[in-house]
Structure formats: C-alpha cells, structure tokens
Biopython code that builds the backbone (N, CA, C, O; Angstrom):
import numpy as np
from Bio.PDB.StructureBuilder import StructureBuilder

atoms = [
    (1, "UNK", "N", (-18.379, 21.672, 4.889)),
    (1, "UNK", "CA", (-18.172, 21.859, 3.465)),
    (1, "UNK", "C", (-16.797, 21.357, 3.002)),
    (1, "UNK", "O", (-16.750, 20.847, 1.883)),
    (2, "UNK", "N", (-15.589, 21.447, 3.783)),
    (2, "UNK", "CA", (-14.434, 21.252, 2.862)),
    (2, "UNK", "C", (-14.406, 19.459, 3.400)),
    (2, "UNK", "O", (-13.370, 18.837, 3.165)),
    (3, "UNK", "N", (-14.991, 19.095, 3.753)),
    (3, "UNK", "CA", (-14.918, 17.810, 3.928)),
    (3, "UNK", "C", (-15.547, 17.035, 2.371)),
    (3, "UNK", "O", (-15.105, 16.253, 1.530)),
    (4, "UNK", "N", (-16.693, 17.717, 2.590)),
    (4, "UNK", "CA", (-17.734, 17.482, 0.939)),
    (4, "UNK", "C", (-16.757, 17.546, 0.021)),
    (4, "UNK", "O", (-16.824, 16.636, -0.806)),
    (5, "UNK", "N", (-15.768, 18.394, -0.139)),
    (5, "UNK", "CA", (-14.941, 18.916, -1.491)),
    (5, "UNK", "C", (-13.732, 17.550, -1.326)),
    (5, "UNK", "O", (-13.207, 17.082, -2.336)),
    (6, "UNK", "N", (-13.455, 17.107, -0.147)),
    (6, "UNK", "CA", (-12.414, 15.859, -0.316)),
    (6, "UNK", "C", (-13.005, 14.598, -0.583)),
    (6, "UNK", "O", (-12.351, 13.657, -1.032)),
    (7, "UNK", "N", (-14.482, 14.526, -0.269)),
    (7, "UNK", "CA", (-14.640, 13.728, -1.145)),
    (7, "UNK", "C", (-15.259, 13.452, -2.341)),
    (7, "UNK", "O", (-15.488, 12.447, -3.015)),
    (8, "UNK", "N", (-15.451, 14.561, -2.406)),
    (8, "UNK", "CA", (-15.586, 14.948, -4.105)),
    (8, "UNK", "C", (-14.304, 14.743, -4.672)),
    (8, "UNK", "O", (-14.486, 14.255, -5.787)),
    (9, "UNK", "N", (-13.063, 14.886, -4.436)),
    (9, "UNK", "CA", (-12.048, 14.757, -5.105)),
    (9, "UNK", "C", (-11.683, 13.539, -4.979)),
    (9, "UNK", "O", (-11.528, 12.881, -6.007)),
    (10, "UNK", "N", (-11.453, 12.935, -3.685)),
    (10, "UNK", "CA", (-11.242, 11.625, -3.727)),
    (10, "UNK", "C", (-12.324, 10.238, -4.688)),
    (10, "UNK", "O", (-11.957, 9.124, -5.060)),
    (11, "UNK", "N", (-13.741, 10.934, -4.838)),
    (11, "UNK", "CA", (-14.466, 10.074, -5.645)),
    (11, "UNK", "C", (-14.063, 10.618, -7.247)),
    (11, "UNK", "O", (-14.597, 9.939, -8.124)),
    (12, "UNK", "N", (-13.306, 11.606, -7.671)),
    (12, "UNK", "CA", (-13.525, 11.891, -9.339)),
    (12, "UNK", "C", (-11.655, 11.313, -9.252)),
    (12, "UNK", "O", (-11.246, 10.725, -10.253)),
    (13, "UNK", "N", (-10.972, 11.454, -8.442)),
    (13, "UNK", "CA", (-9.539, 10.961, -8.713)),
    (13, "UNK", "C", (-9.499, 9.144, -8.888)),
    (13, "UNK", "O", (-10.289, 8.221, -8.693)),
    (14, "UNK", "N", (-8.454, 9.262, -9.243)),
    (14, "UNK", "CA", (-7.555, 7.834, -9.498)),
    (14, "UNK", "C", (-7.470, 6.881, -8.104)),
    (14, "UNK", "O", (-6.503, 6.120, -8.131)),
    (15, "UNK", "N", (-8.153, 6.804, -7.115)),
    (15, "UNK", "CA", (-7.023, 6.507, -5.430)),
    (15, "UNK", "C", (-6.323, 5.270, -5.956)),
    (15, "UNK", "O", (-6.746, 4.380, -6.693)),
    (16, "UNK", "N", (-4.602, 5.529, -5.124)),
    (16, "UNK", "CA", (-3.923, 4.145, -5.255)),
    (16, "UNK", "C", (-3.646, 3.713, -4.059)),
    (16, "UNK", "O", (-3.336, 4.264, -3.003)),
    (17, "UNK", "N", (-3.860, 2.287, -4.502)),
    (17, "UNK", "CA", (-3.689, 1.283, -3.088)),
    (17, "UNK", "C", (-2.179, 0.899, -3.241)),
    (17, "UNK", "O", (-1.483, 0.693, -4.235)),
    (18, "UNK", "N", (-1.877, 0.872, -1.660)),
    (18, "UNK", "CA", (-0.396, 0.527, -1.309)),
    (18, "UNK", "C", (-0.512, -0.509, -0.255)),
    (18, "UNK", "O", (-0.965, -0.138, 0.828)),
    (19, "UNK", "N", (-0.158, -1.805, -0.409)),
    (19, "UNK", "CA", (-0.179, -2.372, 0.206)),
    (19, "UNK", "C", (1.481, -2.682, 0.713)),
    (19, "UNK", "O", (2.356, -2.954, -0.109)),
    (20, "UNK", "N", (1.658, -2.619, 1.743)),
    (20, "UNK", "CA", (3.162, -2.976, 2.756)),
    (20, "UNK", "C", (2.764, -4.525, 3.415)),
    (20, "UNK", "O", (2.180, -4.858, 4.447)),
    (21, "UNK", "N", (3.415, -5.331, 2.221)),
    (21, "UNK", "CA", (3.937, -6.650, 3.108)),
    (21, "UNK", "C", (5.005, -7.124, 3.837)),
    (21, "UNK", "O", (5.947, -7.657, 3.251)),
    (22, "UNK", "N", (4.981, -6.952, 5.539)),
    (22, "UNK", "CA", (5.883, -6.997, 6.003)),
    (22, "UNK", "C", (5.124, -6.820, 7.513)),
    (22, "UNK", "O", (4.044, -6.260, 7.699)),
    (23, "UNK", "N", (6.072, -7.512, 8.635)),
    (23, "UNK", "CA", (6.088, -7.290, 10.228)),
    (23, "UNK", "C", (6.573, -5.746, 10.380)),
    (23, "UNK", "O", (7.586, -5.200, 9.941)),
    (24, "UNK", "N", (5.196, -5.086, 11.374)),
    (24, "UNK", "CA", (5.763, -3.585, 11.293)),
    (24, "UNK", "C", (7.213, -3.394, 12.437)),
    (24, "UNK", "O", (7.729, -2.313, 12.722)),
    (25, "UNK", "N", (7.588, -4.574, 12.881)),
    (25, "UNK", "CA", (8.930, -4.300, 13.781)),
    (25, "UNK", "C", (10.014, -4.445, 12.779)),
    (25, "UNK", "O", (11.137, -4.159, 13.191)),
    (26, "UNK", "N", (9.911, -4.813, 11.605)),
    (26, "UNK", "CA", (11.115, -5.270, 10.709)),
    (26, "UNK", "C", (11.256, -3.679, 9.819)),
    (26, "UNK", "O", (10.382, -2.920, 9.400)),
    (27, "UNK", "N", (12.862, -3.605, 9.769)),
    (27, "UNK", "CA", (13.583, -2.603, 9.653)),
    (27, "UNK", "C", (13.191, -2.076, 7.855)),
    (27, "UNK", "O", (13.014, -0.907, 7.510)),
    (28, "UNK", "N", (13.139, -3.155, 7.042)),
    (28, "UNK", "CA", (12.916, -3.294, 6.147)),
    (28, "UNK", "C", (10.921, -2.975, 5.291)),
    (28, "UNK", "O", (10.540, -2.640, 4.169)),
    (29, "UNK", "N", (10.183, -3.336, 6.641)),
    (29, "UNK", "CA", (8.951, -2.728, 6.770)),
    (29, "UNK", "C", (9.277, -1.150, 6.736)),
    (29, "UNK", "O", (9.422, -0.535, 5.679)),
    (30, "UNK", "N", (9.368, -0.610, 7.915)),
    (30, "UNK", "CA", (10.016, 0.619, 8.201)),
    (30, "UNK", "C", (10.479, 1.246, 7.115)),
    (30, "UNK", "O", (10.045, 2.397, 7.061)),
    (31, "UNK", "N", (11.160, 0.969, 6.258)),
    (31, "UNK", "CA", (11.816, 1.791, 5.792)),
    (31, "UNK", "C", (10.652, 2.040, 4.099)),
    (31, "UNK", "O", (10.496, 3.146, 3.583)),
    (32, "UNK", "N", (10.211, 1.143, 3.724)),
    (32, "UNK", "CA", (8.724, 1.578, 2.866)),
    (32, "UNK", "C", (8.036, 1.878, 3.343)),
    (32, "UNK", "O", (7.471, 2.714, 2.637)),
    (33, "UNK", "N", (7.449, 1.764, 4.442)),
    (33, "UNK", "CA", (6.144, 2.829, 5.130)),
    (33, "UNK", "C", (6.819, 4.516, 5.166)),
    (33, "UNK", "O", (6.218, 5.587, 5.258)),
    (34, "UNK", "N", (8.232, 4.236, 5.058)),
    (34, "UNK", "CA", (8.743, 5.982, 5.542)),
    (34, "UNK", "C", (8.584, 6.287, 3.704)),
    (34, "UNK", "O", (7.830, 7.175, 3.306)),
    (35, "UNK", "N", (9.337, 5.488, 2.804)),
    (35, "UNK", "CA", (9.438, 6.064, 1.578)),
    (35, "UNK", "C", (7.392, 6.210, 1.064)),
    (35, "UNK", "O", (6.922, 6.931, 0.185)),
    (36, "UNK", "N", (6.883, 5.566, 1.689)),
    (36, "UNK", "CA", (5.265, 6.179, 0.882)),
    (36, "UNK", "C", (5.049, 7.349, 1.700)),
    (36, "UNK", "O", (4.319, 8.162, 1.134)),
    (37, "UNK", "N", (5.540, 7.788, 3.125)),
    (37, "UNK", "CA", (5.523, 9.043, 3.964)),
    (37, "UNK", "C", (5.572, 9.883, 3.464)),
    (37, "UNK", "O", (4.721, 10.770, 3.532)),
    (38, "UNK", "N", (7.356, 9.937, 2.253)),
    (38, "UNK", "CA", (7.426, 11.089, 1.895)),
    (38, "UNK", "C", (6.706, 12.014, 0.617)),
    (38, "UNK", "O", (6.753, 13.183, 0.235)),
    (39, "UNK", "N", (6.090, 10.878, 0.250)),
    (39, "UNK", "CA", (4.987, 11.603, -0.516)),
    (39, "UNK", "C", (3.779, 12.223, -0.480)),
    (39, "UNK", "O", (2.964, 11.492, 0.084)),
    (40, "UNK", "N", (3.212, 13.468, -0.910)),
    (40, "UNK", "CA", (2.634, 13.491, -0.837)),
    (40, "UNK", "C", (1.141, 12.947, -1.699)),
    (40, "UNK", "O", (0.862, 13.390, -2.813)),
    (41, "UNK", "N", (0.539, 12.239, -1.193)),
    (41, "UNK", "CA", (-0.451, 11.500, -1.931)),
    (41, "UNK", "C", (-1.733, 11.284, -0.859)),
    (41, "UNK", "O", (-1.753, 10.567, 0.141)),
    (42, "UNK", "N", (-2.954, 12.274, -1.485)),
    (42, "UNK", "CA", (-3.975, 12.802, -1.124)),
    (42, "UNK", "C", (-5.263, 11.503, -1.055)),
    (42, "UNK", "O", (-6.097, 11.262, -0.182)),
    (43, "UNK", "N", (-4.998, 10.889, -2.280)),
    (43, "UNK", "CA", (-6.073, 10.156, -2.775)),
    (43, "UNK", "C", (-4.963, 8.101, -2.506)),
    (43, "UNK", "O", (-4.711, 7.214, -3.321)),
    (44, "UNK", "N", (-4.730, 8.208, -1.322)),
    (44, "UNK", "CA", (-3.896, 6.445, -1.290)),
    (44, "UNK", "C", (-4.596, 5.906, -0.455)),
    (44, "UNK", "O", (-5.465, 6.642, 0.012)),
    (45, "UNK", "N", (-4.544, 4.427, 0.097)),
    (45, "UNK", "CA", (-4.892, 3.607, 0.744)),
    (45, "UNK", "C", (-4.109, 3.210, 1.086)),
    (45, "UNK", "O", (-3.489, 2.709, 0.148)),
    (46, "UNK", "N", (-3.354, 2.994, 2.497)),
    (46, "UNK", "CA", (-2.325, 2.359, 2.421)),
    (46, "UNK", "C", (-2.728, 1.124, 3.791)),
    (46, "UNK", "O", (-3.408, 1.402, 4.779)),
    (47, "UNK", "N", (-2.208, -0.004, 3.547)),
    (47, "UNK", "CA", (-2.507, -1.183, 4.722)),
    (47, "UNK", "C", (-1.580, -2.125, 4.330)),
    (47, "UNK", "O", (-1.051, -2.418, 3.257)),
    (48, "UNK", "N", (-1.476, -2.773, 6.154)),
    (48, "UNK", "CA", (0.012, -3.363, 6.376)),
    (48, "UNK", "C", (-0.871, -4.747, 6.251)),
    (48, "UNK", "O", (-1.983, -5.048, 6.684)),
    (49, "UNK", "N", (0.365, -5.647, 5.262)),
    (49, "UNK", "CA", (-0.461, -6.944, 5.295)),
    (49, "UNK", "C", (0.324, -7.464, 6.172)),
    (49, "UNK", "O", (1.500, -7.465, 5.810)),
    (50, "UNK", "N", (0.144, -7.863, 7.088)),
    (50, "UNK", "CA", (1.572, -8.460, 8.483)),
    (50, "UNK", "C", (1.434, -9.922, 8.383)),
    (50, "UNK", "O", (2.377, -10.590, 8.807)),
    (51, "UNK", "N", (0.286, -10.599, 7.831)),
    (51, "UNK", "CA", (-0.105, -11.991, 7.656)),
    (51, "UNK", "C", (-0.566, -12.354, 9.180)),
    (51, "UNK", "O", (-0.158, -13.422, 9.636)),
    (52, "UNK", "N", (-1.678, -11.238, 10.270)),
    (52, "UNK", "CA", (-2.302, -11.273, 11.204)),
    (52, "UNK", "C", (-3.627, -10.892, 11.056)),
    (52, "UNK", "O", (-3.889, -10.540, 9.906)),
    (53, "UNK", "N", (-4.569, -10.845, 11.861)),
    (53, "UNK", "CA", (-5.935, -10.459, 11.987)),
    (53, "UNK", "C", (-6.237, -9.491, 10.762)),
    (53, "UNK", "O", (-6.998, -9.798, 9.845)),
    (54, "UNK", "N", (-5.704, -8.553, 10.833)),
    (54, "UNK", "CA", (-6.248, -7.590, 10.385)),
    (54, "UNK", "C", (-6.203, -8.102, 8.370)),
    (54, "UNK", "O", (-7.052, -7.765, 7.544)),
    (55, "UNK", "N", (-5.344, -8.688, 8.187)),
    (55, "UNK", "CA", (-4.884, -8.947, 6.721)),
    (55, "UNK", "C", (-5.494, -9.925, 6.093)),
    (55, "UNK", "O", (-5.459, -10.254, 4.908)),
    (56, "UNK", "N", (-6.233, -10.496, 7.273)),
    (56, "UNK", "CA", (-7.159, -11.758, 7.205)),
    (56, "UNK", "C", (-8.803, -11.314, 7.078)),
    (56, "UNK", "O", (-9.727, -11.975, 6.603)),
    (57, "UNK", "N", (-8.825, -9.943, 7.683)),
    (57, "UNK", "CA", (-10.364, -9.661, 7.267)),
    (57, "UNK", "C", (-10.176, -8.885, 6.022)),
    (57, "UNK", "O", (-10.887, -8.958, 5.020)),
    (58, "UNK", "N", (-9.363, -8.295, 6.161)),
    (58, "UNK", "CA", (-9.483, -7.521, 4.458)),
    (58, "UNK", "C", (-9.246, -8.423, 2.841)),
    (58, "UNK", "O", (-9.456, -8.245, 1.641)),
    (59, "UNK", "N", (-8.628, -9.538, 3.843)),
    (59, "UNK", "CA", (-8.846, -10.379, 2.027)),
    (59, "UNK", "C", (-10.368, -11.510, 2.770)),
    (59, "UNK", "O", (-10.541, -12.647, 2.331)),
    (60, "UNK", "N", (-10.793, -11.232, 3.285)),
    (60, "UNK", "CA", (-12.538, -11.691, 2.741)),
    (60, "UNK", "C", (-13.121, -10.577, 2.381)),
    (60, "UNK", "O", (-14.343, -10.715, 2.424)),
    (61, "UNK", "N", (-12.689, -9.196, 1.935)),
    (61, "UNK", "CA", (-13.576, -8.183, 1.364)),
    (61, "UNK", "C", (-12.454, -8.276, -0.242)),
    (61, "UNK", "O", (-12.908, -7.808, -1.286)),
    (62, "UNK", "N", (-11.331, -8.782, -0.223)),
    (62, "UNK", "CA", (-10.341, -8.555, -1.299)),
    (62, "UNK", "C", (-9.539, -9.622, -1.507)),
    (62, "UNK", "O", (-8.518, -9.724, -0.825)),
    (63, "UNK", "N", (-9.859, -10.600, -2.482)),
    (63, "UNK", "CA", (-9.187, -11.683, -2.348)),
    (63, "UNK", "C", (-7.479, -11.559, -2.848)),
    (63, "UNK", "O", (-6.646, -12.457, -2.724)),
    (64, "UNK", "N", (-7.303, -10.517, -3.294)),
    (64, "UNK", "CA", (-5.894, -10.250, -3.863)),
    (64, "UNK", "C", (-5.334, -10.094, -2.278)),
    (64, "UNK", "O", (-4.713, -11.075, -1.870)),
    (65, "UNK", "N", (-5.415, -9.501, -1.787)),
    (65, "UNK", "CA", (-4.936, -9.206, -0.615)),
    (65, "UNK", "C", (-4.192, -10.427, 0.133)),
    (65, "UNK", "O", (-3.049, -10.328, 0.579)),
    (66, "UNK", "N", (-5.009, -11.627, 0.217)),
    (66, "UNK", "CA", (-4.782, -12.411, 0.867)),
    (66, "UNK", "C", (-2.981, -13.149, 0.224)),
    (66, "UNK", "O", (-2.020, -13.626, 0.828)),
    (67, "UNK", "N", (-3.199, -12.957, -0.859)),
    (67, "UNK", "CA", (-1.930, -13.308, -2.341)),
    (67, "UNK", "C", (-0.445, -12.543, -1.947)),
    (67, "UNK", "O", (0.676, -13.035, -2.077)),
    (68, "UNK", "N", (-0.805, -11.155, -1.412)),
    (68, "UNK", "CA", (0.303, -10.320, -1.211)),
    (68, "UNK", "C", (0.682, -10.633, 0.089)),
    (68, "UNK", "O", (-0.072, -10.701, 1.060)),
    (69, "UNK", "N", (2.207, -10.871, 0.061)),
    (69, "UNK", "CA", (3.307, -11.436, 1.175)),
    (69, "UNK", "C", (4.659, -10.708, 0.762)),
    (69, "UNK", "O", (4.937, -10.019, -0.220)),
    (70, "UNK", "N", (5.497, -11.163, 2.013)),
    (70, "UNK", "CA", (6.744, -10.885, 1.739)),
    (70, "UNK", "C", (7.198, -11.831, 0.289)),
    (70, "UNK", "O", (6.715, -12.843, -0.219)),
    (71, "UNK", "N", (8.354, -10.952, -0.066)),
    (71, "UNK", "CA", (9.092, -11.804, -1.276)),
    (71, "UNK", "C", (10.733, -12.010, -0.446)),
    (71, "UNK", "O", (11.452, -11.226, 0.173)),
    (72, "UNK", "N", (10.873, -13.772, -0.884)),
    (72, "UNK", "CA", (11.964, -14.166, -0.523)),
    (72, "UNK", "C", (12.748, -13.252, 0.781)),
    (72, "UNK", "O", (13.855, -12.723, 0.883)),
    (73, "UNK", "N", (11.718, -13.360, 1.564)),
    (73, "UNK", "CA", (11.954, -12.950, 3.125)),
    (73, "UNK", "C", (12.327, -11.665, 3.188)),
    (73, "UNK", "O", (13.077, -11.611, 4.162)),
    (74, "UNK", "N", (12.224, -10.453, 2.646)),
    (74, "UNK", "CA", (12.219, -9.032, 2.512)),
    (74, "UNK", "C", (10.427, -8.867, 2.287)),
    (74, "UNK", "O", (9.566, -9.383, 1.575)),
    (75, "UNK", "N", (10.501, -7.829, 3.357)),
    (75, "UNK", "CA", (8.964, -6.737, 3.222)),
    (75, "UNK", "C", (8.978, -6.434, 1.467)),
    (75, "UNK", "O", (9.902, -6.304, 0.665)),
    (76, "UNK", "N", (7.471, -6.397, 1.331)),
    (76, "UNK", "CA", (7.308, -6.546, -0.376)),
    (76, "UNK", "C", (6.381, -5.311, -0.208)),
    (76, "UNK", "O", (5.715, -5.246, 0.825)),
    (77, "UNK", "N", (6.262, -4.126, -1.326)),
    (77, "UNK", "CA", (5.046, -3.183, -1.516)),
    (77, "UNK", "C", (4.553, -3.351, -2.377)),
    (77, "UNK", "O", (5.199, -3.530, -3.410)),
    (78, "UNK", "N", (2.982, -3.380, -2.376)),
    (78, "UNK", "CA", (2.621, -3.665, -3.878)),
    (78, "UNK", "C", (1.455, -2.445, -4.003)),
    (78, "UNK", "O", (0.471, -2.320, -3.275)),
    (79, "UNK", "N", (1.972, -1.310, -5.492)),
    (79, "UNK", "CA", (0.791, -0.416, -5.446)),
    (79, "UNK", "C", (0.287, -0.973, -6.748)),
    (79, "UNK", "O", (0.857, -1.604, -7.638)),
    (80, "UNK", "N", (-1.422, -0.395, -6.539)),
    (80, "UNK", "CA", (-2.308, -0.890, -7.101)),
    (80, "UNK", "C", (-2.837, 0.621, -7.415)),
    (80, "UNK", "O", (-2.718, 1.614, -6.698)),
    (81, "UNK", "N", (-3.573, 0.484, -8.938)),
    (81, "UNK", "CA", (-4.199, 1.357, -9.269)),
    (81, "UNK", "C", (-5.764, 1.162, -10.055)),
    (81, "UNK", "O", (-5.410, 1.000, -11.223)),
    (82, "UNK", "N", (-7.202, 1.095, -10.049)),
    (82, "UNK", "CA", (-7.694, 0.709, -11.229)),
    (82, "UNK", "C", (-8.156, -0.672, -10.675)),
    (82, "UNK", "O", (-9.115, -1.205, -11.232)),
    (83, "UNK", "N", (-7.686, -1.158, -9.857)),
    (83, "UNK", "CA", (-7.733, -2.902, -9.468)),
    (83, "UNK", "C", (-6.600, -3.739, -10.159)),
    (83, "UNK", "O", (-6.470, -4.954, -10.010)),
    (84, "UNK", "N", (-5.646, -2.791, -11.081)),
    (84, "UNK", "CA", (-4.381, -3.388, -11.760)),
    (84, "UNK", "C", (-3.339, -3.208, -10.795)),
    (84, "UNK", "O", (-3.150, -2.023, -10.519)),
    (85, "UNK", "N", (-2.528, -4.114, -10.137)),
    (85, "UNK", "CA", (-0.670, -4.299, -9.466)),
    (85, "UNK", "C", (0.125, -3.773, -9.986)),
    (85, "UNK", "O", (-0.633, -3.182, -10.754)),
    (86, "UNK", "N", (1.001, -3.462, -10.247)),
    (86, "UNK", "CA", (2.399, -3.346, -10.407)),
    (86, "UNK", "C", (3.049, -4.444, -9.757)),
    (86, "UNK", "O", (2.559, -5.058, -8.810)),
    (87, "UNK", "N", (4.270, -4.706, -10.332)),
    (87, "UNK", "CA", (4.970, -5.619, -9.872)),
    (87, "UNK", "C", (5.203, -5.216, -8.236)),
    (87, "UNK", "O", (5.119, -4.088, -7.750)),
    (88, "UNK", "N", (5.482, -6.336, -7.621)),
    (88, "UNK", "CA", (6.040, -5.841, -6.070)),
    (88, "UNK", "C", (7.617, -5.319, -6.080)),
    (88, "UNK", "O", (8.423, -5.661, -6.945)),
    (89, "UNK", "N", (7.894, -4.511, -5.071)),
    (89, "UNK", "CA", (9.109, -3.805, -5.142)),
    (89, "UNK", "C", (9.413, -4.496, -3.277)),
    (89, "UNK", "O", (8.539, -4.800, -2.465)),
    (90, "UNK", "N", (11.079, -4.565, -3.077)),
    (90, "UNK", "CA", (11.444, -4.969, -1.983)),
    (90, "UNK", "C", (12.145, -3.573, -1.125)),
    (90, "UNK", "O", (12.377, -3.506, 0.082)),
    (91, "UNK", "N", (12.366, -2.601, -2.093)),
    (91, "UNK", "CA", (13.682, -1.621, -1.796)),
    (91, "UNK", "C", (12.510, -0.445, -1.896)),
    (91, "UNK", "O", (11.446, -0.184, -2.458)),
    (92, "UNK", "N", (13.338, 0.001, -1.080)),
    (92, "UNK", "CA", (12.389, 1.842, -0.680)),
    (92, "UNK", "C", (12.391, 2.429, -2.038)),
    (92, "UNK", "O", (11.464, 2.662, -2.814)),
    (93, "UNK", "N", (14.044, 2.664, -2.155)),
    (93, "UNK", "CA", (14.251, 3.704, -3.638)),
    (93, "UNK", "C", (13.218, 3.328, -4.700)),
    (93, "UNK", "O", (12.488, 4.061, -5.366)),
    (94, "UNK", "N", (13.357, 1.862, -4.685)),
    (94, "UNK", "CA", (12.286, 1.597, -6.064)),
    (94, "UNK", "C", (10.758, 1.769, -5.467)),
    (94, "UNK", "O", (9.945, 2.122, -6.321)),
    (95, "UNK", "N", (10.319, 1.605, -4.343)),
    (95, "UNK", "CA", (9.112, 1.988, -4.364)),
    (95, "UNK", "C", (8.621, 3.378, -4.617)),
    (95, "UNK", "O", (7.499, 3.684, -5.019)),
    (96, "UNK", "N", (9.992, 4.481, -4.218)),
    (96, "UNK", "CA", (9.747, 6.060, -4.635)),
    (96, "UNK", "C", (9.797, 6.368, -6.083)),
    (96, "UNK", "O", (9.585, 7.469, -6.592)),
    (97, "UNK", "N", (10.035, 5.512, -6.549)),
    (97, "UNK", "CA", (10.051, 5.254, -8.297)),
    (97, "UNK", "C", (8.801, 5.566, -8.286)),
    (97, "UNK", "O", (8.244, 6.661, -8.356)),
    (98, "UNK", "N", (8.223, 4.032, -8.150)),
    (98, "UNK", "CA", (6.694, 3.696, -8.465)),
    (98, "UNK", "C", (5.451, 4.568, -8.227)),
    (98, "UNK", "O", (4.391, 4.481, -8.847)),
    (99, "UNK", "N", (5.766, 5.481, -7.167)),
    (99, "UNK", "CA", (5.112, 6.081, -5.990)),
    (99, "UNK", "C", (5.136, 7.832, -7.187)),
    (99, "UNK", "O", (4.058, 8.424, -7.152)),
    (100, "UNK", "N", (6.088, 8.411, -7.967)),
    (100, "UNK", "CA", (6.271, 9.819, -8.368)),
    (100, "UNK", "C", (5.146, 9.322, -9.729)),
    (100, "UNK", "O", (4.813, 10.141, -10.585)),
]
sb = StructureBuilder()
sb.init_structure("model")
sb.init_model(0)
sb.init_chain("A")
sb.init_seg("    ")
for serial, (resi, resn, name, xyz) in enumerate(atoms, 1):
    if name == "N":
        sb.init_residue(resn, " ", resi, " ")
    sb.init_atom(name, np.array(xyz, "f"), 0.0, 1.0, " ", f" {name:<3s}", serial, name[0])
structure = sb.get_structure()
C-alpha cells in the first residue's frame, strides 16, 4: 500500500528533471550532485549526462538530452520541469537557487 500512495503522488505532482552534465570524477560534477543531495525532493529525476553509454541511450528516448553538455568546460545542471529548461547553471550555489 504505501508504495501505491508514492505513486499516486508522484503521478498527481510536478516531477523535475535534473540533469548533471559533467565526468562523475570531476570535482565540479561532485559538487552539484551534492548541492541536488541536499534537498529534499521526493518527486526528481536526476541523470548524469557524462557524454558515455548511458547518455547515449537516453537521448534516443529524449532528444533534448543528447543537446545537454558541459558549458565552456565546467559541469553544467540543467533542471527541467513540464518538458520546459531553465537556463543551465555551472555553480552549486546557483543550482540551490533553482532547486528551493
């Protein structure tokens, strides 16, 4: 039953997608995967676009996906809500902006 009730909530909520563009060994990766950590957010998606396998099957289900990269060689986050972006953010602080 309380499984039924999460996704009952997760199907009547908003979910936002977070996509982390960046190599998960880079310090700068790291440090936006920790700032979406500290939130709590019930209803997110979150996936690392590393520009490997995995980032390559999800943009043949999502062609935006394939679009999102690093910016000017800094890890880039891009949240999505609705199927609408927000601009990409490079810096943690501003992604905890985006993220409250």
């Amino acid at each position: 039953m309380p499984q039924l009730l999460v996704a009952l909530d997760f199907s009547l909520a908003k979910p936002r997608q977070i996509v982390i563009a960046g190599k998960i060994d880079n310090n700068g990766t790291k440090a936006l995967l920790k700032g979406v950590q500290q939130h709590f957010l019930p209803n997110k998606i979150l996936i690392l676009a590393d520009g490997e396998e995995g980032q390559k099957f999800f943009a043949e289900k999502n062609e935006a996906i394939a679009a999102m990269s690093m910016i000017d060689g800094k890890p880039a986050a891009y949240v999505c809500e609705n199927f609408t972006c927000k601009a990409p953010v490079t810096d943690a602080k501003a992604l905890r902006e985006l993220l409250r």
